[in-house]
C-alpha positions in Angstrom: 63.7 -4.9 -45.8 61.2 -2.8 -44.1 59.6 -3.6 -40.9 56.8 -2.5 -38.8 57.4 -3.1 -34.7 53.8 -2.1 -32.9 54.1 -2.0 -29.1 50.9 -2.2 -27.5 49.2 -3.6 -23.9 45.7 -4.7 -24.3 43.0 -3.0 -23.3 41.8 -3.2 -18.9 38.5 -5.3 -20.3 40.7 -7.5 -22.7 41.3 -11.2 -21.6 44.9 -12.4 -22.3 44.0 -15.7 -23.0 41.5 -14.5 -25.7 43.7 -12.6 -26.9 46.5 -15.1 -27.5 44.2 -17.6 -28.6 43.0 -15.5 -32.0 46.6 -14.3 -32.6 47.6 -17.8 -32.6 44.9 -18.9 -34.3 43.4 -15.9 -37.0 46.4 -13.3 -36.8 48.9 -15.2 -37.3 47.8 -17.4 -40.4 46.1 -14.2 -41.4 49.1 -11.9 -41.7 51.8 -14.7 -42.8 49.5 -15.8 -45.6 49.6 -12.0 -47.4 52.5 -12.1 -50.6 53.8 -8.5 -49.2 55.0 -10.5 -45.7 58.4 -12.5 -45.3 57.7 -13.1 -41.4 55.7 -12.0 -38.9 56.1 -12.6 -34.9 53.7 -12.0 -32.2 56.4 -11.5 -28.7 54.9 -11.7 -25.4 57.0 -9.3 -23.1 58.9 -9.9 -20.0 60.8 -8.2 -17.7 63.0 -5.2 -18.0 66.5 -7.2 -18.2 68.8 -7.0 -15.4 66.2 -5.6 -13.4 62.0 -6.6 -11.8 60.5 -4.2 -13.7 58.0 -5.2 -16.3 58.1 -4.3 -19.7 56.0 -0.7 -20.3 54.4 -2.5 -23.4 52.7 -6.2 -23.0 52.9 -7.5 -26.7 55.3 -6.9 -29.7 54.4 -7.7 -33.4 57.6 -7.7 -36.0 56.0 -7.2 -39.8 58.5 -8.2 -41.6 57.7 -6.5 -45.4 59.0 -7.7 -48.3 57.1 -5.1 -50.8 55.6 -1.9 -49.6 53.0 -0.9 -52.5 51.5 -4.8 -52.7 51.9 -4.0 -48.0 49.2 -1.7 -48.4 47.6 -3.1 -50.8 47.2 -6.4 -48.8 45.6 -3.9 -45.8 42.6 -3.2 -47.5 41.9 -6.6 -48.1 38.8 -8.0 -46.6 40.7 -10.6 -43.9 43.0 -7.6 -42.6 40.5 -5.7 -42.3 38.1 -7.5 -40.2 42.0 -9.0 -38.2 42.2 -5.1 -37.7 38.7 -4.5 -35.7 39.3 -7.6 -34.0 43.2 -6.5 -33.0 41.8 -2.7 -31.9 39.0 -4.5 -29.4 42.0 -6.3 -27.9 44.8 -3.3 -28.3 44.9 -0.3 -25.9 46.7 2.3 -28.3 48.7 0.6 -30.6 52.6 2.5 -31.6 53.1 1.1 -35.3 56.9 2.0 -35.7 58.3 1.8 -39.4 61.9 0.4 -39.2 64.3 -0.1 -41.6 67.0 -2.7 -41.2 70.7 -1.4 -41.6 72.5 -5.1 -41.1 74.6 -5.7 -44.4 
């Protein structure tokens, strides 16, 4: 099953807590609701383990994709769309990293 990992810190203006708050309440729904999604996890990041460094990226997202075609499809529906100008006020350069999973 395909997944997408995007790494990102939010932008210098971009409030945390505003941030958090629409993921929890618009993102989230948003993106689990689409047919082409098994799962899909918004990860606050911590510390480097074993060590007091911080993570080099705040926020994790884990797309977990169950069809690719009906995947972007779903992006050019109207609700991703407008979740997408929302997420890119909040994101400061977001990686989108296409993984594949290679557990039997």
């Amino acid at each position: 099953m395909p997944t997408v990992l995007v790494l990102f810190n939010l932008k210098a203006n971009a409030s945390v807590t505003d941030f958090e708050h629409w993921a929890k309440s618009k993102d989230i729904p948003t993106v689990k609701s689409l047919g082409s999604i098994n799962d899909f996890r918004v990860l606050k990041l911590g510390m480097i383990l074993g060590s007091d460094k911080p993570a080099p990226y705040q926020y994790a997202e884990l797309i977990e994709i169950n069809n690719m075609e009906a995947f972007f499809a779903d992006l050019g529906s109207e609700a991703v769309q407008a979740g997408a100008k929302q997420f890119n006020e909040f994101a400061d350069s977001p990686l989108f990293i296409l993984a594949d999973d290679i557990n039997p």
